[in-house]
C-alpha positions, 0 to 999 in steps of 0.5 A: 486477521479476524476482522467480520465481513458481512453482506452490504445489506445485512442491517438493512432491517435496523435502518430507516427507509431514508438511510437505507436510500442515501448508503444505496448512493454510495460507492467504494473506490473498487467501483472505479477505474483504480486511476480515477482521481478523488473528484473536486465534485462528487458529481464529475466521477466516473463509474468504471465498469463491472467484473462482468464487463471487464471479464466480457472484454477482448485478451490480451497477450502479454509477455514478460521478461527476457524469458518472454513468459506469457500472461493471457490478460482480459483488457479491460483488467489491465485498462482500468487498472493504469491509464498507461494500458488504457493509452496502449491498448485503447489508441492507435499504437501496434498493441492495440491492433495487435492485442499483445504487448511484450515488456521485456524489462519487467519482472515476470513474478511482479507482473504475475503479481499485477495481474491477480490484483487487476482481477481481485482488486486486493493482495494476499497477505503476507503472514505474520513473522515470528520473533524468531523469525531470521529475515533471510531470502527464504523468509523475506520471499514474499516481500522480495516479490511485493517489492518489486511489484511496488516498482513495476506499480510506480512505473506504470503509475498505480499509485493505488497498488503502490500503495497498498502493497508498500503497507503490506511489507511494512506490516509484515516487517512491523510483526518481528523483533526489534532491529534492522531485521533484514539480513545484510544481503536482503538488505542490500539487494532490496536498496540497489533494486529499488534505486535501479528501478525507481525514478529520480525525483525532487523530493525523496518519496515512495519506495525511495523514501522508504528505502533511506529512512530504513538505511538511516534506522539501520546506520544508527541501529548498528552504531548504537548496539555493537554487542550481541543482543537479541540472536535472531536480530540482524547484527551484520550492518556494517558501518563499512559495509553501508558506507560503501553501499551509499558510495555505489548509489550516490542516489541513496546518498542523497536521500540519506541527507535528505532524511538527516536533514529533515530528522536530526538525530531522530532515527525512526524504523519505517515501521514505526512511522505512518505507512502515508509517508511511503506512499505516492500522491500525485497534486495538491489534492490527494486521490484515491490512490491513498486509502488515508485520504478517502474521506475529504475531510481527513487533513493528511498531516494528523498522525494520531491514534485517531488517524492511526484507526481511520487510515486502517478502517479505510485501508480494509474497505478498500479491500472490500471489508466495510464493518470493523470491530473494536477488538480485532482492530486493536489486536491488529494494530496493537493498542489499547482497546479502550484507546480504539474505542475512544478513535470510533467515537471520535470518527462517529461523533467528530467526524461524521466519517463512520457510523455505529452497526452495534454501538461500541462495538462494531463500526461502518465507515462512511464511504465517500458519495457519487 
């Protein structure tokens, strides 16, 4: 992706005194504790600590998995990134005294996973796929971790890691030909996965509501196209073979209803739905764990082009990257660069939730105030 990323303070010179004062002001959410909520008031949010204060705090032992792998982790990454570390390691429990926890259920690698984004407070990429790509376990090893992050995130109620890594696989997914694109063996290992490590709730939601609206695109997919189309598309899902899936997991069956229900005959891939339908809320106000609901003034129910740009211009931000132009976010996300350049004027001059750097150009979104 080449998106610019300049220094916060680069247009300074451009900006009046009175403007330069007001973005002083301002604070992106990497600022904070990755589980402070979107405040009511601007005034009632607290400031989580530096890098530097994190870096300075006590390590902690962790082990990880049957295997008991080791992680030597600063506590201050792990306290700030989920309340449920801040509740171990900051109370009265053993772990607290000892300055160690073992998690023997988890999955090392997801952990692993974890771990560098407490430090980096961003994920790697997950590359590009080709049309040729055949979606096997080699070429889907990187989502297949991702994956299991998005589980090991949703227990420890990260919503904001949740969230980001479950936009991660859909765009790795979205670059590829059209079609089930998982081979039927990643795809069922990736269904009872989700379902054995993901909790009940009582609306489909998160990975679950991911994993039902890709076996209903892929149930309707294969029963549409029963001849050989495309060599390097997935052709092997089985009506049988899914019946018997849905069978073993009667969670997904459920789930499966529940999507028909809602959809009809319409049979959307999750990549060509909005990512926010994946991702974890929590209340009646959104938080900061979705990168769609930043901006107080966004109503999350607009799926739009202008809702398609602003979510992705908050997404980048997120991950520290405040100036976007037009033309490489029209590359990325795959519109028309007039389309992308009408979504900024309407975010601009509609909205009030980003500002021209170069006009027509290059934007800055207006992060929220503390």
């Amino acid at each position: 992706m080449s998106i610019r990323q300049r220094p916060a303070d680069e247009f300074a010179d451009d900006e009046p005194a009175a403007q330069r004062r007001r973005i002083e002001n301002y604070h992106w959410p990497s600022t904070l504790p990755y589980y402070q909520p979107s405040p009511g008031r601007c005034e009632s949010i607290n400031i989580g600590l530096t890098y530097a204060q994190k870096v300075d705090s006590p390590i902690m032992q962790i082990r990880v998995g049957p295997q008991r792998k080791s992680f030597a982790v600063h506590k201050a990454m792990l306290t700030e990134a989920a309340e449920y570390f801040s509740n171990m390691f900051n109370g009265a429990f053993m772990e607290a005294r000892e300055g160690a926890a073992e998690f023997p259920e988890d999955d090392p690698d997801a952990w692993e996973a974890l771990v560098e984004w407490a430090y980096k407070g961003e994920l790697p990429s997950l590359g590009k796929p080709t049309p040729e790509t055949r979606f096997d376990g080699d070429a889907t090893k990187g989502c297949w971790t991702r994956l299991k992050l998005c589980c090991l995130a949703e227990k420890y109620q990260m919503l904001l890691l949740h969230n980001l890594a479950i936009d991660s696989i859909i765009a790795f997914l979205r670059h590829s030909a059209p079609g089930p694109k998982l081979t039927w063996e990643v795809f069922e290992t990736w269904c009872r996965y989700v379902y054995e490590n993901t909790s009940v709730s009582a609306e489909c939601e998160g990975l679950r509501r991911f994993i039902s609206t890709f076996f209903s695109f892929s149930l309707h997919f294969s029963a549409a196209y029963t001849f050989p189309l495309n060599p390097n598309v997935c052709h092997d899902h089985f009506t049988g073979n899914m019946s018997d899936l849905a069978c073993d997991i009667p969670d997904l069956s459920r789930d499966i209803f529940l999507e028909i229900r809602v959809n009809g005959d319409q049979h959307y891939a999750p990549w060509d739905c909005s990512s926010c339908r994946f991702h974890l809320h929590t209340g009646d106000i959104y938080k900061l764990e979705c990168p769609a609901s930043l901006n107080d003034l966004v109503e999350l129910t607009r799926d739009d082009l202008e809702s398609d740009v602003r979510y992705y211009l908050q997404s980048m931000a997120l991950k520290g990257i405040f100036v976007c132009g037009v033309s490489p976010v029209a590359n990325e996300l795959g519109m028309p660069l007039q389309d992308v350049r009408s979504a900024f004027d309407y975010l601009v001059e509609e909205e009030k939730s980003a500002s021209w750097v170069e006009p027509g150009d290059n934007l800055r979104l207006v992060p929220p105030t503390v």
